[in-house]
C-alpha positions as CSV (number, residue, x, y, z in Angstrom):
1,X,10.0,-49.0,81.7
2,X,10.5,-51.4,78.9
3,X,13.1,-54.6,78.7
4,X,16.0,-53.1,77.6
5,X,19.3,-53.3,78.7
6,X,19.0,-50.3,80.9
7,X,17.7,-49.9,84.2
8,X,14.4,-49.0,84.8
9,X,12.7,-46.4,87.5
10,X,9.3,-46.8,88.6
11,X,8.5,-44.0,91.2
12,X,6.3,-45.8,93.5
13,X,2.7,-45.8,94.8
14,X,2.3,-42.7,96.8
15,X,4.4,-39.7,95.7
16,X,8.2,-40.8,95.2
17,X,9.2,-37.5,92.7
18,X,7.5,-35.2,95.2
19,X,9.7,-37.0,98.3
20,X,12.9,-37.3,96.7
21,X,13.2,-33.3,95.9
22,X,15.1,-32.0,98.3
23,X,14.1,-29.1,100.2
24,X,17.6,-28.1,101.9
25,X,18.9,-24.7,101.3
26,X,22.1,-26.4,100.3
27,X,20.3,-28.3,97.1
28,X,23.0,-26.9,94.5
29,X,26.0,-28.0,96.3
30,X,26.5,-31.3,95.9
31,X,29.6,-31.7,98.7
32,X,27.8,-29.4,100.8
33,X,24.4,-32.2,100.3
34,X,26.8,-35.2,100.9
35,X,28.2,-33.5,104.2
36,X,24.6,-32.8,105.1
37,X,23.5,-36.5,103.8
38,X,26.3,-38.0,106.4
39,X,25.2,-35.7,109.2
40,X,21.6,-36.5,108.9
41,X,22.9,-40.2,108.9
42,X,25.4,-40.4,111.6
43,X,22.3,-38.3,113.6
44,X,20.5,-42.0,114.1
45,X,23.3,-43.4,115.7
46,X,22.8,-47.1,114.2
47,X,26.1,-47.4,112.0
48,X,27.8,-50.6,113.0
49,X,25.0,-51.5,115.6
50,X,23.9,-54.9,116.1
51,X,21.5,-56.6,113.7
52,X,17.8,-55.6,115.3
53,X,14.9,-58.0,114.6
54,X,12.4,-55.3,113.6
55,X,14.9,-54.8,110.3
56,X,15.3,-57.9,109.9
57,X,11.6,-58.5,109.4
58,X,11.0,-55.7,106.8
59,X,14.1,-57.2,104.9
60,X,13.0,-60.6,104.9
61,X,9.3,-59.4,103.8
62,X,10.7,-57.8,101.1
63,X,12.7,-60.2,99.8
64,X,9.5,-63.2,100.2
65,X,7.1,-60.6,98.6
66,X,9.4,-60.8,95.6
67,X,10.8,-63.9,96.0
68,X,14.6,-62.9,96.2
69,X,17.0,-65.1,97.7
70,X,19.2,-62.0,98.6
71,X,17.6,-59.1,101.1
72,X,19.2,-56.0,102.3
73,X,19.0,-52.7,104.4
74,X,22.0,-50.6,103.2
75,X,23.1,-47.8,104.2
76,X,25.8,-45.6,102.0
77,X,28.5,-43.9,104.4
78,X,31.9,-42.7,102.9
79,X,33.3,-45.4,100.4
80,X,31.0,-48.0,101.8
81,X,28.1,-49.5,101.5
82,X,26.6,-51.4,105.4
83,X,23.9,-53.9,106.1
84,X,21.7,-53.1,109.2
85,X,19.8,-56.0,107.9
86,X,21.2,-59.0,105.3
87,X,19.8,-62.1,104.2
88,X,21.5,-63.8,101.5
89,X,25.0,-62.4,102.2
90,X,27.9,-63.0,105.1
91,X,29.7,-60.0,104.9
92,X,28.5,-57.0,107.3
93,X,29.6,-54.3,104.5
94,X,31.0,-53.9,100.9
95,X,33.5,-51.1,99.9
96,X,33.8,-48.9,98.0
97,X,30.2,-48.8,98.6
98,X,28.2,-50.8,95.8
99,X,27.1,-49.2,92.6
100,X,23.5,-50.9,92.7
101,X,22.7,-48.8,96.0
102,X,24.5,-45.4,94.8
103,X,22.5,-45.7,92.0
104,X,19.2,-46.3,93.5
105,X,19.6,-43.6,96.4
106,X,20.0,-41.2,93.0
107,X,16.4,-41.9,91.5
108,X,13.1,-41.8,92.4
109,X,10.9,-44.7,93.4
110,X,12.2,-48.6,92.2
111,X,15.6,-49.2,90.7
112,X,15.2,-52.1,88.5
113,X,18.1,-54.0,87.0
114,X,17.2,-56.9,85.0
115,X,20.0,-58.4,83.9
116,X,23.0,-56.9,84.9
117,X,25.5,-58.9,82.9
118,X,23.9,-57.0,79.9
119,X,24.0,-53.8,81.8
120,X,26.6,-51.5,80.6
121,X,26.6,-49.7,84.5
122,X,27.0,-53.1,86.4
123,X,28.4,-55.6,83.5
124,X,31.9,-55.3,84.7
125,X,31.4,-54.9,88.5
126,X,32.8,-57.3,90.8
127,X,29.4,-58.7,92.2
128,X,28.4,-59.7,88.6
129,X,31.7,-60.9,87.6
130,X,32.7,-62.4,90.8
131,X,31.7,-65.6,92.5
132,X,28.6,-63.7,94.0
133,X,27.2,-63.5,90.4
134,X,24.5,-60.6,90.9
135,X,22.2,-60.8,87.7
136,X,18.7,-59.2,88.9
137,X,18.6,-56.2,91.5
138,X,15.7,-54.1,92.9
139,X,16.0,-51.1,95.4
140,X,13.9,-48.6,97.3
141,X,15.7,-45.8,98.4
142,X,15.6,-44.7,102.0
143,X,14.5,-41.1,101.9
144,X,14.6,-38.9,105.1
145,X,12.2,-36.0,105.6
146,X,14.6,-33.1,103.5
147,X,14.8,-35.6,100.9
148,X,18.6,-37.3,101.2
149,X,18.6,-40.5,100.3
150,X,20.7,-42.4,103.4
151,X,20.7,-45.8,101.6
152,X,18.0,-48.1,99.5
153,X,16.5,-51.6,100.8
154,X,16.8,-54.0,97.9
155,X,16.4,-57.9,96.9
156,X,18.6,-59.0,94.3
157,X,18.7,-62.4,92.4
158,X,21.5,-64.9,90.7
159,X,19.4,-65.4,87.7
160,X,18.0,-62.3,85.2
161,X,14.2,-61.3,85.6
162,X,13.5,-60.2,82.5
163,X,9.3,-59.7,83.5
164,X,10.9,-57.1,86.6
165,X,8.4,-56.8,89.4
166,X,5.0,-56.7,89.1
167,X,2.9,-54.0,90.3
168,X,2.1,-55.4,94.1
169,X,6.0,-56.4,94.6
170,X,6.7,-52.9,93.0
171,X,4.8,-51.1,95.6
172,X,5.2,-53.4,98.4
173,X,8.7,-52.4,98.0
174,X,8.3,-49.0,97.9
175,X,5.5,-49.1,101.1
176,X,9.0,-51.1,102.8
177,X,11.6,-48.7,102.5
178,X,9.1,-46.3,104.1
179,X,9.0,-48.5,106.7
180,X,12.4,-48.9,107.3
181,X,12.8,-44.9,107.2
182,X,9.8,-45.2,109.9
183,X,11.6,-47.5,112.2
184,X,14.9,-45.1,112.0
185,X,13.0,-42.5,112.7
186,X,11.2,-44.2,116.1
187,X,14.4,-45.4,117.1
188,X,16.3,-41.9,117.3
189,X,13.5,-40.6,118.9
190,X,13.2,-43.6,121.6
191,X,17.1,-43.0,121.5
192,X,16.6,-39.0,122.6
193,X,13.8,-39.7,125.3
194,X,15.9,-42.2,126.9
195,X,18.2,-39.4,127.0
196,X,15.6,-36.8,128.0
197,X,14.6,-39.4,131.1
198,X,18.3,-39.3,132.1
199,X,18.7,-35.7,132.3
200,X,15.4,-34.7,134.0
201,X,16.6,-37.6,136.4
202,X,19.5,-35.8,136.9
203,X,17.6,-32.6,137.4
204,X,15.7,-34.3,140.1
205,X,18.7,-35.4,141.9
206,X,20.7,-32.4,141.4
207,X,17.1,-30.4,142.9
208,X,17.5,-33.1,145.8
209,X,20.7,-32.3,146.8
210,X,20.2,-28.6,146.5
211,X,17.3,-29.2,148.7
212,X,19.4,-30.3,151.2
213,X,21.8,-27.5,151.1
214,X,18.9,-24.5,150.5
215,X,19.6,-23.1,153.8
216,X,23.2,-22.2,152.5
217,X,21.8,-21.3,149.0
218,X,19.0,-20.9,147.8
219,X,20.7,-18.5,144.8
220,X,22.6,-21.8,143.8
221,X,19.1,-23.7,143.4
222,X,17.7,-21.5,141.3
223,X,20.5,-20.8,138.9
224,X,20.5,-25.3,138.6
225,X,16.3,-25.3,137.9
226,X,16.6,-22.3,135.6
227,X,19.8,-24.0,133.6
228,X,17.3,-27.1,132.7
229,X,15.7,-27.8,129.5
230,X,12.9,-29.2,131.4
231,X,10.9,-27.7,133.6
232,X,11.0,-28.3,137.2
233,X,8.6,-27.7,139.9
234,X,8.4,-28.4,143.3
235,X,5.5,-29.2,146.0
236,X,5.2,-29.4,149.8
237,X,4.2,-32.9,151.2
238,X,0.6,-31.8,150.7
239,X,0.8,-31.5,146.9
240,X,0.9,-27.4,147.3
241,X,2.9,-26.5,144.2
242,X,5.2,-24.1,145.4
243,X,8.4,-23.4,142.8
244,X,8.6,-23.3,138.7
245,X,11.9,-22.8,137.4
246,X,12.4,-20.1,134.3
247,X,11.5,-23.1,131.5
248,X,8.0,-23.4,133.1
249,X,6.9,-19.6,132.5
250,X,8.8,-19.6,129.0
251,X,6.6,-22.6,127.7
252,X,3.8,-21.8,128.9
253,X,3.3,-17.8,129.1
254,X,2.4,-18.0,132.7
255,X,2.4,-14.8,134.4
256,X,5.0,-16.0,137.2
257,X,3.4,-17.4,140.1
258,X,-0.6,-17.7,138.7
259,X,0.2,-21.4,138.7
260,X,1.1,-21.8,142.0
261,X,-0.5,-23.9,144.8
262,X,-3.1,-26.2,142.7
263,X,-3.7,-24.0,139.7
264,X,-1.2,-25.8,137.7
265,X,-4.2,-28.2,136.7
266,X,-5.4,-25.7,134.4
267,X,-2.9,-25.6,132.6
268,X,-3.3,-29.0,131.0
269,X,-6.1,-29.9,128.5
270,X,-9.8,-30.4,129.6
271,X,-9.2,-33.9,128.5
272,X,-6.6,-34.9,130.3
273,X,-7.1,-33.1,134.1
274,X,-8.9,-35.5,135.7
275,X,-6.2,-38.3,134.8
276,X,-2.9,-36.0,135.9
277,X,-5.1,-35.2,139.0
278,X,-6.1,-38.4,139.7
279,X,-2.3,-39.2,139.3
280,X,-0.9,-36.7,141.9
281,X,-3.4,-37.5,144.6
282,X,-2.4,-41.1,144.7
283,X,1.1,-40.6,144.3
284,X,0.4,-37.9,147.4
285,X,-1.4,-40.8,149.2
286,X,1.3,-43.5,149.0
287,X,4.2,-41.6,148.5
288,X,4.9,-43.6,145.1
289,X,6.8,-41.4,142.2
290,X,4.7,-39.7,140.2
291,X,4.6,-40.2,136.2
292,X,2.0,-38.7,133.8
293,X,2.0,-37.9,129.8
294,X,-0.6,-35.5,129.6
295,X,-1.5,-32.2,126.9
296,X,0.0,-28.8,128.2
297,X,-1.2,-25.6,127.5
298,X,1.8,-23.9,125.3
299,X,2.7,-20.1,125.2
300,X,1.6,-20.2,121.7
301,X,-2.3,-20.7,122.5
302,X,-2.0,-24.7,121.2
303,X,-1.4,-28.1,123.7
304,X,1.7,-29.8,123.7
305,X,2.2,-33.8,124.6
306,X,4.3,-33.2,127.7
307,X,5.5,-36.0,130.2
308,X,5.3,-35.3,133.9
309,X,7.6,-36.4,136.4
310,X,8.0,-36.4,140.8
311,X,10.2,-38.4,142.9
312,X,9.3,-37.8,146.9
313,X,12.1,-36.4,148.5
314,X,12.3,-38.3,152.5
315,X,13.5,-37.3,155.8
316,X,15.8,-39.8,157.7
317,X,12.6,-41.2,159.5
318,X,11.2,-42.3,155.9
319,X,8.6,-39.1,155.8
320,X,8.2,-36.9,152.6
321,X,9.1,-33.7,153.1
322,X,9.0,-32.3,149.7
323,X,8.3,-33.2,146.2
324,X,10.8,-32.2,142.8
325,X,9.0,-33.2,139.3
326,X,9.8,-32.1,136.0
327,X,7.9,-31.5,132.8
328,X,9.4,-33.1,129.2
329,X,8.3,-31.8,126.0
330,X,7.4,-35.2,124.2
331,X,5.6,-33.8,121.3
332,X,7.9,-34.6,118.6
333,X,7.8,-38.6,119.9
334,X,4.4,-38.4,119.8
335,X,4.4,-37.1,116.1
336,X,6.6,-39.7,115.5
337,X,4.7,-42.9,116.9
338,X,1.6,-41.6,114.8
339,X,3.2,-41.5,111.9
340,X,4.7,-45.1,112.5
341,X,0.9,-46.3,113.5
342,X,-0.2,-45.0,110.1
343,X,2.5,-46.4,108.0
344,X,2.0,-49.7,109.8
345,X,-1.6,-49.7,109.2
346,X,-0.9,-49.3,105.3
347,X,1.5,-52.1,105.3
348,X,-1.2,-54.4,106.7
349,X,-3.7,-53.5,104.1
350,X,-1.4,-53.6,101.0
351,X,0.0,-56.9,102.3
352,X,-4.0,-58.4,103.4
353,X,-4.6,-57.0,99.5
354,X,-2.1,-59.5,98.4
355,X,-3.7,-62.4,100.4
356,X,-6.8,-61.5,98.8
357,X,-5.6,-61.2,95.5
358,X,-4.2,-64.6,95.3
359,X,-7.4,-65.9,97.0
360,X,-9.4,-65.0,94.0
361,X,-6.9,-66.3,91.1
362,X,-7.2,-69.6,93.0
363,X,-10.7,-69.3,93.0
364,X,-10.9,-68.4,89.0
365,X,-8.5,-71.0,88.5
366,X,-10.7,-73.6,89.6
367,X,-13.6,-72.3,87.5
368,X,-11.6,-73.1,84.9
369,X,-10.0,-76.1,85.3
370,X,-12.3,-78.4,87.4
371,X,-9.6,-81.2,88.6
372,X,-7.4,-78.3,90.3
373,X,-11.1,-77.4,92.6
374,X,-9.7,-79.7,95.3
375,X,-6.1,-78.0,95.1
376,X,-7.6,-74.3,94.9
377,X,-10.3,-75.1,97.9
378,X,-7.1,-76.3,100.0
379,X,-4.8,-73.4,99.3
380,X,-7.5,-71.1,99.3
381,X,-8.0,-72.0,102.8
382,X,-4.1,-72.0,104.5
383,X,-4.0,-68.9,102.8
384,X,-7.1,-68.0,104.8
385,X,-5.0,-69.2,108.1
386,X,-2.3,-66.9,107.0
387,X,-3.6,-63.9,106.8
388,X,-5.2,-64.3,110.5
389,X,-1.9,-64.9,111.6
390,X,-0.9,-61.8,109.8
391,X,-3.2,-60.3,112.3
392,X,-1.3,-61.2,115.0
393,X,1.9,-60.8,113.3
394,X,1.7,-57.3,111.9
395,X,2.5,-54.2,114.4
396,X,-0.6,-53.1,115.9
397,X,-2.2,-49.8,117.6
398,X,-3.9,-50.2,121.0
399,X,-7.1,-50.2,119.3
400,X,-6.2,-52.7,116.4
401,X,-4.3,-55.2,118.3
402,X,-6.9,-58.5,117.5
403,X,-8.4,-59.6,121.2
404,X,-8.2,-63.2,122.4
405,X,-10.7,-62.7,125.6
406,X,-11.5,-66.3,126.7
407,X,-8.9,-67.9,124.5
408,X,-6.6,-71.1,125.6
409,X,-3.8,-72.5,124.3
410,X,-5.1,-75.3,122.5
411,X,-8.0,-73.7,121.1
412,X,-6.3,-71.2,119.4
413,X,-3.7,-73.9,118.0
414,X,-6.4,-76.2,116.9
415,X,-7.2,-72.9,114.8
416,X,-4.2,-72.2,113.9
417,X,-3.7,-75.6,112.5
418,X,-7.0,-76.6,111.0
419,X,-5.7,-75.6,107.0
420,X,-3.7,-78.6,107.8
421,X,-6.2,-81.4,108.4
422,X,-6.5,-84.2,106.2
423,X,-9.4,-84.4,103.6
424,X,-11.2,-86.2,105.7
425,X,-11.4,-83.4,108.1
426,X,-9.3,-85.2,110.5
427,X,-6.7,-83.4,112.4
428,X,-3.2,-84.2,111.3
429,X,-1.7,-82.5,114.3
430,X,-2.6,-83.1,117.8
431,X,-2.1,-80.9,121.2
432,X,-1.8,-82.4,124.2
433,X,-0.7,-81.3,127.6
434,X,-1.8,-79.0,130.6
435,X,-3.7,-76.2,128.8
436,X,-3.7,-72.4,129.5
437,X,-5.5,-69.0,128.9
438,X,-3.7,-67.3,126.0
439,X,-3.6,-63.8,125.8
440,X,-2.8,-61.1,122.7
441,X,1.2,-60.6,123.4
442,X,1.8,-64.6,123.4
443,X,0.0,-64.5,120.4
444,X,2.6,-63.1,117.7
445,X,5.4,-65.6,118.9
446,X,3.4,-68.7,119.0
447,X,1.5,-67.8,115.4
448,X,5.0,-67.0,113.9
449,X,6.7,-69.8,115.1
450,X,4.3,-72.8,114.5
451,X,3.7,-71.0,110.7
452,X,7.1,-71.2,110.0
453,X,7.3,-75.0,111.4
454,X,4.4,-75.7,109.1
């Protein structure tokens, strides 16, 4: 990793050779893998989508944690190289796709390029030479779960950086790219359950209209239930479960009709009974639709996340005559959203690391220079303010979003904005007006937008 002319490869904080070997059957075929690579890629559906702020916030963290005036999320498909996220840059895509993000999607961990004038690879390429005058270039590959690279997010400079990164922009880099791959990953799956919610809404409407027509066929009905990928049920008006279609007894090794009547409720996890229960009574009692994720018991002996659906079928009086729910196998979303929790709770702490860090080179600096105490005491302190706001800021779990019981408006501004008084202690800016109680979600917004003001 020394300063030659070179690039250099640092393979990141947590593992980068172990994620980038790929674990396809189709490893030693390398049109076979870029078939495969476009597949997986194209499977996301967010080619030539609108920008989407959540990218846009990685990118632009990335490129202020190592202060890059250029940002990207690229993604390589065919002969070239698009943006879902740009900063620095006007053009939605480049082709033939760049040679910077080929050639980070083939190694492991951190491309660096120092000085690409000097680098035999890049010296001659069009971005160097041309009016866009590339010099310095870092990128992260985006790596799936089989280990294809489907793009890098990189910063790049106009001036060479001979020092590189430095160990916190290196990882903070790598921790990004993860991110990004995390966010891809949520958005399919939010992508497939919207899809899910539209075909087990068609299920209930297509069980409606059967209803209707059972008399006539009652055959048809069944072959429609059994056809679905969910699984559909049915009740009487008094919550009496009274019809599971094939998918039911498939998923969950039911002998066919033990489950019927209210012995369905044992079917679901000790944990979660009273709550689906609790659910269906007063969904029976007001004749509201009926909506419940709750823990399944799965033919395999283990729980599975499964979301639970009823809509109240009426009679032309407005009565319920019958009830038609279906079951939705949400484990894989739920996989997914943990995963995403735990990534986002790693980004906070390596980025409320960095906080810290410069925190305490202020506070040595001082030490050693005495004049600067003044300057290090006030920095010290709006970088204090910063990382609350990161707080609010930074994506949160149900039980780390920050709470903000009993909080107005103006109290949490005059917070917000008390690194800023004068050395007096006098407040340099004043809020005036009605004032309000201020909850958590109004939080993010206001912090981000009165930080970026200041």
């Amino acid at each position: 990793m020394g300063g030659g002319p070179g690039p250099d490869f640092h393979p990141g904080a947590i593992g980068a050779d172990a994620r980038r070997g790929l674990t396809h059957p189709i490893a030693n075929d390398p049109e076979a893998i870029e078939a495969e690579r476009l597949r997986v890629l194209r499977s996301f559906d967010i080619l030539d989508t609108d920008p989407e702020q959540v990218f846009d916030d990685v990118m632009l963290l990335a490129a202020r944690i190592c202060d890059a005036p250029i940002g990207m999320v690229s993604l390589a498909v065919g002969d070239r190289q698009w943006f879902k996220a740009r900063d620095g840059v006007d053009v939605p895509q480049i082709g033939p796709a760049s040679a910077f993000s080929r050639y980070a999607m083939r190694q492991p961990g951190v491309t660096l390029v120092r000085d690409a004038s000097l680098d035999p690879l890049f010296a001659d390429h069009p971005l160097v030479t041309g009016a866009s005058g590339f010099r310095f270039y870092a990128g992260a590959p985006l790596v799936d779960d089989q280990g294809l690279a489907l793009g890098a997010l990189c910063v790049i400079d106009t001036r060479p950086r001979p020092q590189g990164l430095d160990e916190t922009q290196l990882m903070s880099l790598d921790v990004l790219a993860r991110q990004v791959m995390a966010l891809m990953e949520r958005r399919r799956a939010l992508r497939e359950r919207r899809r899910s919610d539209e075909a087990a809404t068609a299920a209930v409407e297509a069980a409606r209209l059967v209803t209707e027509k059972l008399s006539e066929s009652d055959a048809r009905f069944q072959a429609i239930a059994d056809s679905m990928p969910q699984m559909v049920w049915s009740s009487r008006p008094d919550g009496h479960h009274d019809y599971y279609n094939a998918r039911w007894y498939d998923f969950t090794g039911a002998a066919e009709g033990s489950t019927l009547g209210d012995a369905w409720g044992e079917m679901i996890h000790p944990e979660d009974q009273e709550r689906a229960r609790s659910a269906w009574h007063a969904s029976l009692s007001t004749g509201e639709p009926y909506e419940v994720e709750y823990r399944l018991l799965h033919h395999t002996g283990a729980y599975s996340w499964t979301l639970s659906r009823a809509m109240p079928i009426r009679n032309a009086a407005g009565a319920v005559t019958r009830w038609f729910g279906t079951g939705t196998d949400i484990a894989e979303m739920k996989r997914l959203e943990q995963a995403k929790a735990l990534l986002s709770q790693e980004l906070s702490h390596r980025i409320k690391n960095i906080f810290a860090v410069i925190s305490a080179l202020l506070a040595l600096s001082a030490r050693q220079y005495p004049e600067a105490k003044a300057f290090a005491k006030a920095a010290r302190t709006r970088i204090a303010a910063l990382a609350r706001a990161h707080e609010f800021v930074r994506p949160h779990t149900e039980s780390s979003r920050p709470s903000l019981d009993g909080t107005t408006l103006h109290a949490f501004l005059r917070d917000l904005f008390r690194p800023y008084d004068d050395d007096a202690g006098r407040a340099r800016v004043i809020v005036s007006g009605d004032d309000a109680d201020f909850d958590d979600q109004t939080a993010t917004p206001v912090a981000l937008l009165f930080h970026e003001l200041a």
